[in-house]
MARVO-572987 format. One record per residue: z, y, x of N, C-alpha, C in turn. Coordinates in steps of 0.001 Angstrom, whole numbers, plus 524288, in hexadecimal, padded with zeros to 5 digits. Each point is the difference from the previous one (the first is absolute). Layout:
<atoms>
ZYXZYXZYX/...
</atoms>
This chain:
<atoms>
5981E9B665FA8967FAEE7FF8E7FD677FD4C8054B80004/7FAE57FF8D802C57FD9E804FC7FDF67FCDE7FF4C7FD0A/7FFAB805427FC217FBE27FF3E7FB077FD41803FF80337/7FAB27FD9E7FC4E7FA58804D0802C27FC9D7FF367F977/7FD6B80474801277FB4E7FFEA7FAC47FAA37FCDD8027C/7FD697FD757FF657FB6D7FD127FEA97FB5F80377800BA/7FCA58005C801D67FC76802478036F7FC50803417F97B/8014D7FDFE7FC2A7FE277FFDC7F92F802668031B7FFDB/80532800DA7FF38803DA803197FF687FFA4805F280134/7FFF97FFDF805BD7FCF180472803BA7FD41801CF7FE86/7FD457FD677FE6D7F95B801377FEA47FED08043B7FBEF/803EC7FC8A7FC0A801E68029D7FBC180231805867FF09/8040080044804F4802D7804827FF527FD2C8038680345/7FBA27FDFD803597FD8A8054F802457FA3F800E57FDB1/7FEDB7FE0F7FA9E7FC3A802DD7FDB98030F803017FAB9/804DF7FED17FE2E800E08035D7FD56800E38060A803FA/802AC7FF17804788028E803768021F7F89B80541800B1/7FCF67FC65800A77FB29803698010E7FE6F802CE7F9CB/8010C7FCC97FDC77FE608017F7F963803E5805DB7FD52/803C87FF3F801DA803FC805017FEA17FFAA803B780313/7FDCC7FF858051A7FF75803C98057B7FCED8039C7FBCC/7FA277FD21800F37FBC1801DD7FD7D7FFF4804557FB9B/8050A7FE177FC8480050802BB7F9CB8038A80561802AC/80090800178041E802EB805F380188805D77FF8F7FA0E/803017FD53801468050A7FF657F993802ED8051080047/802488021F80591801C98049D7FD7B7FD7F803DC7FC55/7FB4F800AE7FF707FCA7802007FD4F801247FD117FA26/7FFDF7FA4D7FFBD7FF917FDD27F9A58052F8005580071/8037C7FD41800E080610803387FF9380342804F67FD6A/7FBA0802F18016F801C1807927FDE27FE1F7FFBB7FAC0/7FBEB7FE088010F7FCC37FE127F96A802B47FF5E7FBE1/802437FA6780296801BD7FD737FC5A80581802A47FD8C/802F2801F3801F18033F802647FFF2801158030E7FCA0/7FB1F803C7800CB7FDEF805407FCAC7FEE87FD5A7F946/7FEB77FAD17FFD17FF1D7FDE27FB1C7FAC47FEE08010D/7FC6A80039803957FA8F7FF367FEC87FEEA7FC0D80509/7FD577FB357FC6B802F87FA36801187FB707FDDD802B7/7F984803127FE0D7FAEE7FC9E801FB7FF677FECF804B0/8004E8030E804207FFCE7FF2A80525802867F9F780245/808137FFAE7FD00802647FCAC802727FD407FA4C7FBC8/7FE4E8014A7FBAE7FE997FA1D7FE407FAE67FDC5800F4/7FE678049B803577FAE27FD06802DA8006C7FD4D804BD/8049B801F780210800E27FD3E80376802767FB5880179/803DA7FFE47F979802737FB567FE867FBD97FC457FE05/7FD85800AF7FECC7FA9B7FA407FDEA7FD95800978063A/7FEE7802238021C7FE047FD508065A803C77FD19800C5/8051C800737FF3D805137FC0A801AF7FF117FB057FDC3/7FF03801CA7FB017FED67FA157FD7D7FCC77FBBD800F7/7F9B7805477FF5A7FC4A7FCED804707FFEF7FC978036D/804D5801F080568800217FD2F80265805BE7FB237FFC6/80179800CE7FA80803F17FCBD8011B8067D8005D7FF1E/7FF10803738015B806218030B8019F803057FF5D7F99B/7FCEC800CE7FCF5803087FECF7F9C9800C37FB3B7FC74/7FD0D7FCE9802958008F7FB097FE38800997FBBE80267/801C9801BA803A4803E97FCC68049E804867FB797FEA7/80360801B27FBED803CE7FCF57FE147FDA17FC697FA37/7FC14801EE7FF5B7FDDE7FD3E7F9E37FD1C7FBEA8006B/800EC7FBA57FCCA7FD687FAE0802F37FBCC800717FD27/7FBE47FAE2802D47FAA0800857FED87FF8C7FF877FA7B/801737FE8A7FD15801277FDDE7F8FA7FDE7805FC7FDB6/804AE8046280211800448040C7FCF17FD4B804F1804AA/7FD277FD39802457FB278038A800F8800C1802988059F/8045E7FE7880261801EE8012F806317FD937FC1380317/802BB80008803247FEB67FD2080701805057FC75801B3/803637FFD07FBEB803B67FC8680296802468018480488/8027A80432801568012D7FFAC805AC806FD7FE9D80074/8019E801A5803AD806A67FF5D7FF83802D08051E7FFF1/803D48017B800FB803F48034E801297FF5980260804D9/7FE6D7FB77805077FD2F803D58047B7FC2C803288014D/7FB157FDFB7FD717FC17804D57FDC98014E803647FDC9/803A97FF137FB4E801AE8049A7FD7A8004A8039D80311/805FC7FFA38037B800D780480802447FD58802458063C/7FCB07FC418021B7F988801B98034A7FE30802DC7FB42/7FE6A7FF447FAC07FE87805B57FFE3803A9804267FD9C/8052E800447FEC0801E7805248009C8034A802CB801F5/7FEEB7FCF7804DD801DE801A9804987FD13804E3802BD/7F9D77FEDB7FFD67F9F2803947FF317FFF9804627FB6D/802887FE1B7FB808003D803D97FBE88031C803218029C/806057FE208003E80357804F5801417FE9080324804C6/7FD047FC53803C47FED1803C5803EF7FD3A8051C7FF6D/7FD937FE167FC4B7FA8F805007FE208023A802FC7FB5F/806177FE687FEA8801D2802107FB717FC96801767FA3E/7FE967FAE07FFEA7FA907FF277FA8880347802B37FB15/7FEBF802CB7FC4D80357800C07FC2A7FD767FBF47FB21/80527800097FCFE7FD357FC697F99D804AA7FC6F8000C/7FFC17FD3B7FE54802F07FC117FC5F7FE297FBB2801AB/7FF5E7FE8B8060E7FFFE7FB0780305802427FD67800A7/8077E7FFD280007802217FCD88007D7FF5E7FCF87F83B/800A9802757FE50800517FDF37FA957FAF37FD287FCFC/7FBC6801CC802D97F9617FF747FE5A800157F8D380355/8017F7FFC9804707FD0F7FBA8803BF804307FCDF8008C/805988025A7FFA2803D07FB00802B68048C8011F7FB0C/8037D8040F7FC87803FC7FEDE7FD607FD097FC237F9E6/7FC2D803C77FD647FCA17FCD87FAEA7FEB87FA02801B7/7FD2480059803227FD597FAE080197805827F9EC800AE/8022B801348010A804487FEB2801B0804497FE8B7FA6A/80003802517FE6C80167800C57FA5A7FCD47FBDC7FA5E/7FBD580204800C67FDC67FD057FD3F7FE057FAAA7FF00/7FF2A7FE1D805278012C7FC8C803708022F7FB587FF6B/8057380190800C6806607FE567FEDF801FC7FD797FA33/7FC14802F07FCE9800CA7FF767F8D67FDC67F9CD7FEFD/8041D7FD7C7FDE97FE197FC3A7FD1A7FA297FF4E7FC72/7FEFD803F57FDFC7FC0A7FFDB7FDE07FC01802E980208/7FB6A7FD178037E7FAD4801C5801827FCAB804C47FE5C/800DA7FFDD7FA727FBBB802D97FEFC8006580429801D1/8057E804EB7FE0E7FEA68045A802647FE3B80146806A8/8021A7FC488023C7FB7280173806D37FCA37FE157FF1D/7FBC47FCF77FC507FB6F7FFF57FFE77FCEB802907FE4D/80369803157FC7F7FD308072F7FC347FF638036F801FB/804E080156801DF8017280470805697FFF47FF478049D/7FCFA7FCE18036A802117FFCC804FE7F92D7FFE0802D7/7FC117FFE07FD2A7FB6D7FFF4802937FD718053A800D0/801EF8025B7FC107FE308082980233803658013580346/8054A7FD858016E803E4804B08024B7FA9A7FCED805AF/8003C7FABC801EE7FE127FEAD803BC7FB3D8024780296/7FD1B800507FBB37FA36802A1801C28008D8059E7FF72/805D28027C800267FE9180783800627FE24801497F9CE/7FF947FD6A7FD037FCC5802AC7FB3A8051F8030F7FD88/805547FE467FF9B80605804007FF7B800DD7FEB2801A4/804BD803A87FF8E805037FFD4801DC804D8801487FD7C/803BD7FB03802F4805177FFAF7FD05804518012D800E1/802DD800DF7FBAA806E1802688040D803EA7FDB37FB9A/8048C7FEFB802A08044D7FCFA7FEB88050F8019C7FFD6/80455801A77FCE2807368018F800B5801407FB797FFD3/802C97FF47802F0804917FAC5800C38051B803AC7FE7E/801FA7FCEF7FB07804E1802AA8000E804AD7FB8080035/7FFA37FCDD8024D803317FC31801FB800737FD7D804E5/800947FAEF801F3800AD7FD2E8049180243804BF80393/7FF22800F080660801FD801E480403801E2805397FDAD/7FBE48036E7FD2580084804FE801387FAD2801F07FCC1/7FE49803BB7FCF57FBB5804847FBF77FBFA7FF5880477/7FB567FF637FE727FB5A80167804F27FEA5804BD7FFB9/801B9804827FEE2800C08051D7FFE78035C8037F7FEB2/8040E7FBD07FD70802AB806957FE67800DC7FCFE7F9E2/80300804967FD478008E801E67FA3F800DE806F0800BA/7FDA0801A27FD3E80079804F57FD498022D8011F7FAB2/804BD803397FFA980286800097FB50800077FA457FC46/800B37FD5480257801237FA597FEAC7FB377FBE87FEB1/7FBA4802B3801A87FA5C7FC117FEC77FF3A8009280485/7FDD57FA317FF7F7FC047FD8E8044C7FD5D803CD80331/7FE957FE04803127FC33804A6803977F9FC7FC658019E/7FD6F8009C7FF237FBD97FD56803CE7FAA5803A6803B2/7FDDF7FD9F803687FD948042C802907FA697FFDF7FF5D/7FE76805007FEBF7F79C800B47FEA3801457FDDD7FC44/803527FF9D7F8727FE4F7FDB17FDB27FBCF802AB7FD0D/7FF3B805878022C7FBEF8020B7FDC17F96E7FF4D800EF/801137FC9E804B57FA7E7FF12800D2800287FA697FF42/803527FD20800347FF007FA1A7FDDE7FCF77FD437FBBA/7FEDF7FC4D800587FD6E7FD607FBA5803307FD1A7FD91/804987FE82802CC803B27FC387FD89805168005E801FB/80399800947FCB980524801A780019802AF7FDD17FD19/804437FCAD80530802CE7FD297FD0F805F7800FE80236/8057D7FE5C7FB7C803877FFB0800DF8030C7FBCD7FE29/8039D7FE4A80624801877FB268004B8071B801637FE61/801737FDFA7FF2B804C07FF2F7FF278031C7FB757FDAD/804557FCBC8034B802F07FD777FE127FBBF7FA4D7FEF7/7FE4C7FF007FC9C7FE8F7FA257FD017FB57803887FD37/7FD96803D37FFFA7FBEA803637FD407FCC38024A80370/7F92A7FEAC7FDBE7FC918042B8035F7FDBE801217FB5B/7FE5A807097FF627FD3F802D47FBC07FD0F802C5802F8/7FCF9800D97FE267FB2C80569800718048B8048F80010/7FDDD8038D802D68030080326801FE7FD41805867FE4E/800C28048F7FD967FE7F804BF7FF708002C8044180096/7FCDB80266803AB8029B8043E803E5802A3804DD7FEA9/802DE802848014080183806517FDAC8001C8035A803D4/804768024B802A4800F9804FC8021B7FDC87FD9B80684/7FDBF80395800C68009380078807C5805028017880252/803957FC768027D803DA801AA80465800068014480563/8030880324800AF7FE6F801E880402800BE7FD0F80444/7FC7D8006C8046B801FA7FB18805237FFAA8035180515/801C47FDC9804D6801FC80391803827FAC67FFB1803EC/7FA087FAB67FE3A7FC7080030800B57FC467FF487FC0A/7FDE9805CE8015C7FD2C801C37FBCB7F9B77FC577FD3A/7FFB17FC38804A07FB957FD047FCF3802E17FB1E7FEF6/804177FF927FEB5803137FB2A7FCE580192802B27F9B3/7FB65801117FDD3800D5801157FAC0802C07FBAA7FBDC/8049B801157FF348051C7FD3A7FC937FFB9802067F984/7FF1B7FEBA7FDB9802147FED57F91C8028D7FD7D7FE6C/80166802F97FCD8803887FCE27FB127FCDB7FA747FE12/802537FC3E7FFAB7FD1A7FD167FA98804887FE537FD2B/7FCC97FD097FB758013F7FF6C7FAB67FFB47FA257FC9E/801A47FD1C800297FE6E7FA427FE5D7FE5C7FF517FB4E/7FB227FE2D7FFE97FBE38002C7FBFA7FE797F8B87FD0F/7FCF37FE91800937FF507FB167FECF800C27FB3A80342/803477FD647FE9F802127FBAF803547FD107FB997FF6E/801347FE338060A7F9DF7FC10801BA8020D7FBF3800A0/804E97FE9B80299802E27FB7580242804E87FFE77FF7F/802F27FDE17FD95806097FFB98012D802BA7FA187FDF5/805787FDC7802B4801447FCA07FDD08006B7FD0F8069E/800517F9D87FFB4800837FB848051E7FBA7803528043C/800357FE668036E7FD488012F805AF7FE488070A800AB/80289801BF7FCDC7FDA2806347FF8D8042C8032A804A0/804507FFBB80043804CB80193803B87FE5F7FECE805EE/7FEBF7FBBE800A17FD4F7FD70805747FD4280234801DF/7FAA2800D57FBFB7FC9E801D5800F17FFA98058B80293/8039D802CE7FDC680038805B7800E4804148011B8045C/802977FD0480165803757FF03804B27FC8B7FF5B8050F/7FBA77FC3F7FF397FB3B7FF53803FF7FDAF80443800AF/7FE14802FD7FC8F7FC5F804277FDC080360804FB8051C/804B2801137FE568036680281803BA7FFC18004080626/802177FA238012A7FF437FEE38033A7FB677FFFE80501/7FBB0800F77FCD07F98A7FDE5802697FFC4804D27FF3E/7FF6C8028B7FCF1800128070780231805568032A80420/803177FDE07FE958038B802FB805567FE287FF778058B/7FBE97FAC07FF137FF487FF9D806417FAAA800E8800B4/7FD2C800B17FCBB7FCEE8047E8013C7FF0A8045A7FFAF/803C0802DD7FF76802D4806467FFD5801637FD9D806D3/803057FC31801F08024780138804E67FB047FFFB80455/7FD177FB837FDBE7F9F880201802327FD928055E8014F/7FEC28028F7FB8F7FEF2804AB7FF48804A68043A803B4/803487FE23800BF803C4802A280280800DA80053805CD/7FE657FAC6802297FE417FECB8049F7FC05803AB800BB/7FA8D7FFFF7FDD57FC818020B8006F800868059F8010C/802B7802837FD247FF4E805EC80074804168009280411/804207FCA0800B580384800D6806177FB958000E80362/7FDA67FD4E8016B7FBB47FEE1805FD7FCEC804AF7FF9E/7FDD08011E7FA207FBF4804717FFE5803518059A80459/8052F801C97FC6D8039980289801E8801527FF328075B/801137FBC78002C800D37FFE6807687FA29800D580256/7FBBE7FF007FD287FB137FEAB802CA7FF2C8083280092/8024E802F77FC677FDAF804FC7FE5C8036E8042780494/804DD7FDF38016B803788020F802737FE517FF57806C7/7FFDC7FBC87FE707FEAF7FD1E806A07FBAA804E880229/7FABC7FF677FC547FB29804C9802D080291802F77FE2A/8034E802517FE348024E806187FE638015C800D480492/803AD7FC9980389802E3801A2804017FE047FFCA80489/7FA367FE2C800437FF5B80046805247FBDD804137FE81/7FE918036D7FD8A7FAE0803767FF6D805818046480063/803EB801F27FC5B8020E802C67FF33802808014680536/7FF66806B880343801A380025804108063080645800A8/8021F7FF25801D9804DE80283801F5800DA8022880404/7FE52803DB802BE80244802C4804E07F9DD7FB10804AE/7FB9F7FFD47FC7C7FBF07FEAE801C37FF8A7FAA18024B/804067FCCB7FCAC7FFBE7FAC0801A8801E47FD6A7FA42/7FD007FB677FE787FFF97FE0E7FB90806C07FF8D7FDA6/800757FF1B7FCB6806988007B7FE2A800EA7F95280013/7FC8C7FB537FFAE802BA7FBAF801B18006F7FD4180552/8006A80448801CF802BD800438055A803977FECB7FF1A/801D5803897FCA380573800877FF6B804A67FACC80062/804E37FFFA80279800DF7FB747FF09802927FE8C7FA75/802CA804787FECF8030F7FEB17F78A7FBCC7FD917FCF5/7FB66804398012F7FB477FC347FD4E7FEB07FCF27FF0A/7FE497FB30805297FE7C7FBFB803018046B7FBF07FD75/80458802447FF668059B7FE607FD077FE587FE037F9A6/7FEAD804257FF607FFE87FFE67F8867FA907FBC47FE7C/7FC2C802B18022E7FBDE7FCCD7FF977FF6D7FA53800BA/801DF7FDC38044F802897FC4F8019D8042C7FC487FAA8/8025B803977FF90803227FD317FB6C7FD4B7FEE07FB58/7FC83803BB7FF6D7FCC38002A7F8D07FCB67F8F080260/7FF1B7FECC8042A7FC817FC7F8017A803A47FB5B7FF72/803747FFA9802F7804EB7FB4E7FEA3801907FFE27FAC8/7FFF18035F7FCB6803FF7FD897FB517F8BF7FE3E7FBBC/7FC26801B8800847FBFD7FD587FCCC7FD8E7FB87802F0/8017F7FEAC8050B7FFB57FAB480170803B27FC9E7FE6B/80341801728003E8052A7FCB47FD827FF827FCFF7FAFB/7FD708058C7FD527FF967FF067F99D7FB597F9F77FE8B/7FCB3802C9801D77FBBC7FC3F801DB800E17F9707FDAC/800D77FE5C80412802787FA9B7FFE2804A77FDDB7FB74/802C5804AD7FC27802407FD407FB147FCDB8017E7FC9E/7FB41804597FFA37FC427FF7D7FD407FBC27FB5C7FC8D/7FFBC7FD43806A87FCC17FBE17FF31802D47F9E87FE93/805728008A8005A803877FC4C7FF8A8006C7FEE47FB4F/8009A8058E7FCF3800918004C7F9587FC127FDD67FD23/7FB03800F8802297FA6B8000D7FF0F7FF9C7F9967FF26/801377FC6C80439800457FB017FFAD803B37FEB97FDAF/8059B801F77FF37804817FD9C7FC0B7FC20800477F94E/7FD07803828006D7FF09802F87FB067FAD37FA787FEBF/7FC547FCAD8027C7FC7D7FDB4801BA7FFEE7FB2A7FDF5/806197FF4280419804847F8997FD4B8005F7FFF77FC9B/7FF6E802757FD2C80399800047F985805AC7FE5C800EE/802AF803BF801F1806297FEBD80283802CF801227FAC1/805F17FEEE80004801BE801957F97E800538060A80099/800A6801937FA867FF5B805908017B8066A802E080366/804BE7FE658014B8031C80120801FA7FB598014480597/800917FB1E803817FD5880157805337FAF98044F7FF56/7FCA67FEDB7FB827FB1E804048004280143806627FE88/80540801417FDC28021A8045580014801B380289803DA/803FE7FCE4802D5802177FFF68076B7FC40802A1803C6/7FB6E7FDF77FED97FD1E7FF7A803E37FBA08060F80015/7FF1E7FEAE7F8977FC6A805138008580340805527FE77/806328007B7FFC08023D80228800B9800BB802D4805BC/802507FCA4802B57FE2980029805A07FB698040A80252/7FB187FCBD7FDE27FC1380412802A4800EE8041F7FDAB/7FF1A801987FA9680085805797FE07803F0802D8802EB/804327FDA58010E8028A804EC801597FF527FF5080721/7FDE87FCB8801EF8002E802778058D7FAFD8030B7FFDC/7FCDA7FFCA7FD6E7F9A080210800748018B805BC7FF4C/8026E800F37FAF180107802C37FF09802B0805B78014B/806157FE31804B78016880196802B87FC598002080357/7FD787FD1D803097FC8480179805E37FC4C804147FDC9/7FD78800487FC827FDC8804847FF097FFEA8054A7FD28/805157FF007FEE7802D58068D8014B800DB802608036F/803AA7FBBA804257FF4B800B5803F87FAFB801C280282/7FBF67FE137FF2D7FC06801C2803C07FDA9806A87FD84/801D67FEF77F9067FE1A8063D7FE9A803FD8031680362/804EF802007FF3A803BC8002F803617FE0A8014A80453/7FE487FE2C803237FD6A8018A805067FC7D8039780107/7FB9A7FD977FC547F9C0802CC7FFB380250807327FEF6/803CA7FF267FB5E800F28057A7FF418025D801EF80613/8018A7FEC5802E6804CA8014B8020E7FC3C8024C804BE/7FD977FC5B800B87FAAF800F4804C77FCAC804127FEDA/7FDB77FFC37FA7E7FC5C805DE7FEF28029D8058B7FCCC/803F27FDA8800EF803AF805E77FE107FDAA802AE7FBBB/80267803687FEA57FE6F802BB7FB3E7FB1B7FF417FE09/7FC4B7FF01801457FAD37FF6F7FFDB7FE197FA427FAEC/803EE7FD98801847FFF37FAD77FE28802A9800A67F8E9/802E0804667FFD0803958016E7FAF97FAA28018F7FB23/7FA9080291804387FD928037F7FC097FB387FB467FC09/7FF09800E77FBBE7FE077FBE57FCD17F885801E3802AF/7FEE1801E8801F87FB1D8018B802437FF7D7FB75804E3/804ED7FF29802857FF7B7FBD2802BB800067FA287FDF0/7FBBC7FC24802B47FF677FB7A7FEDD806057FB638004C/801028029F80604806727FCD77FEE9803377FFDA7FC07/7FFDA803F17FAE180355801807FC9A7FDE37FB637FB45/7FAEB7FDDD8001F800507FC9C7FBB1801B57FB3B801B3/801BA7FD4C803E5802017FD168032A8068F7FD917FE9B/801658073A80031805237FF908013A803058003F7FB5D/7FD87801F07FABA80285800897FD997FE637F8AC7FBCC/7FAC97FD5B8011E7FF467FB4B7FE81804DA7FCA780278/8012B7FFD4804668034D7FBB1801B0806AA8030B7FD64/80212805527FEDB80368802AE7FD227FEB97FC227F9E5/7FCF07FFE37FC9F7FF547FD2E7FC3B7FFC17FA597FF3D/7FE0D7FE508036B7FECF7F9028018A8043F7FE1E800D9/80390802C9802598058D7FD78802AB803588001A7FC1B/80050800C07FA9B801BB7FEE27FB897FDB77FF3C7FB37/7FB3E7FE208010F7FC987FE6A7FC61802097F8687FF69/7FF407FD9C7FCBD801757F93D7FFB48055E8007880387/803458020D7FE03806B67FE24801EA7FFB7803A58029C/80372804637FF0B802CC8024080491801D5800628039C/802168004B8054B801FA7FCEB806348063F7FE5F7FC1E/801D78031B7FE27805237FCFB7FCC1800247FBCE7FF38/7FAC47FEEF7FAF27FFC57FB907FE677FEDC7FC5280319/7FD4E7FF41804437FD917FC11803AD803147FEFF802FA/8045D802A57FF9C806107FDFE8030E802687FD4E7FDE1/801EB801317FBAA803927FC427FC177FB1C7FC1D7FFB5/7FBDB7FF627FF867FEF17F9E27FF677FF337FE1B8046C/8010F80237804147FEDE7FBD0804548072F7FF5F80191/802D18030F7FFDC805217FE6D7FEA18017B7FC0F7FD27/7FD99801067F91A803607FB1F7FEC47FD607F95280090/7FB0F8014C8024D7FBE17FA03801748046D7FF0D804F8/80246802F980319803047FD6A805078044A7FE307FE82/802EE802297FE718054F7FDC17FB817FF477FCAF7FC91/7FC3D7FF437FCE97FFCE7FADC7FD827FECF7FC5E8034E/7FBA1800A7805527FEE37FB8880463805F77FE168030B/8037B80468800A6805AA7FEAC8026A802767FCE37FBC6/7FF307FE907FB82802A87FF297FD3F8007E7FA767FF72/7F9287FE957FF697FEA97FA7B80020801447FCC57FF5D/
</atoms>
């Protein structure tokens, strides 16, 4: 079977891809980083504008209804352009979450600003697969809760308002991490565990999205690196080790590719959550791996050059360093796709 995207689809992913060109992001990136946020949340409500944030939110609560494959058409475009903010948690982990809850109302309170760009939201999972960031000295972690509008923390059979504290440190500097703090509780009790299990889930795989994305950005940056960059007066991907490495960064994010979009539709079926774990387990960690791999390379190709934070490759490399253990660690995405095969042998 081959899968293909829909001529909509396309369409889709090559006017965001023009929309982030445009915003020059390594520039809002450094920004954002630095703590000064206007640049990247202007560019996040053009996202919205066109879509990109209310993709997963059905028409009720003020979205577009779309599926899990749009989802990750667009952040696949995000990660390419390495958008900073609290996108996976704003458009696909909240939405998803709220969603899921037996009781309507709160996605009908909260779920029509995150859609239209007016905030933005961020989320700790401190249960199902694996933390969607971290803990610091034993609290939650969540990311931008300083620029959020809404902050929440999930845990176990409980979702509360969430309240931000300390900045932690991250190994990419525009993935600003805090402490939070559980404040007033919104939901807990029957269908609340599920919910936040989905919530997990639907953001890991668009983190592997986003992960894809900045792999291709990475091979796409190396590829003209190596044929402009010259050696004894002849380009260096001549070379044949090169031609080698490069080559490979290209095979293992094609590879990835195709369980990306597999998860995307397991995630779609409403499969039980065993298979919808498997699956978007799966992608996370091959996405994940392929685009280290491809940072891995990019460095390897522009040599030292690539180490200095003045260079554009460096916000790249150290996003897919953070992403690749952001929603489950490669650990964790082993043991659950381990024990989904062992319970399937078991049968």
């Amino acid at each position: 079977m081959r899968f293909a995207l829909t001529a909509e689809q396309n369409d889709f992913a090559a006017s965001l891809r023009k929309m982030t060109e445009a915003a020059k992001t390594p520039g809002v990136v450094r920004a954002w980083g630095e703590g000064e946020p206007a640049a990247g949340r202007a560019l996040l409500r053009q996202l919205a504008e066109a879509g990109a944030l209310g993709l997963t939110i059905t028409e009720e609560n003020g979205g577009f209804g779309a599926g899990p494959v749009e989802m990750i058409v667009a952040f696949t475009e995000i990660g390419r352009a390495a958008v900073p903010g609290p996108l996976v948690e704003t458009a696909a982990a909240i939405p998803a979450l709220l969603q899921a809850l037996p009781d309507s109302a709160l996605a009908a309170e909260r779920l029509p600003e995150l859609a239209e760009g007016a905030k933005l939201g961020t989320l700790a999972v401190t249960t199902a697969a694996g933390a969607s960031a971290g803990r610091a000295g034993g609290a939650p972690t969540a990311l931008d809760a300083d620029v959020a509008d809404l902050v929440l923390i999930a845990e176990r059979d409980r979702i509360t308002l969430g309240i931000a504290g300390d900045l932690v440190k991250s190994v990419d500097a525009a993935r600003r991490l805090f402490t939070v703090t559980a404040g007033e509780t919104l939901a807990e009790g029957e269908g609340v565990s599920a919910a936040i299990d989905l919530a997990f889930d639907t953001a890991a795989l668009a983190a592997a999205a986003q992960l894809l994305g900045a792999g291709r950005a990475l091979l796409d940056t190396s590829v003209e690196y190596v044929k402009q960059r010259q050696q004894f007066g002849t380009p260096i991907g001549r070379n044949q080790a090169i031609k080698h490495h490069v080559a490979n960064a290209h095979i293992g994010l094609d590879m990835a590719r195709p369980l990306l979009y597999r998860a995307a539709l397991t995630l779609e079926s409403d499969a039980d959550a065993e298979t919808r774990g498997r699956d978007v387990s799966a992608a996370k960690l091959a996405c994940g791996e392929a685009a280290y791999q491809a940072a891995r390379i990019a460095l390897q190709v522009h040599g030292a050059i690539g180490y200095t934070a003045e260079c554009d490759l460096s916000l790249w490399l150290t996003k897919v360093t953070a992403l690749r253990s952001a929603w489950g660690a490669p650990a964790e995405h082993r043991a659950r796709i381990a024990a989904a095969l062992r319970a399937g042998n078991t049968a």
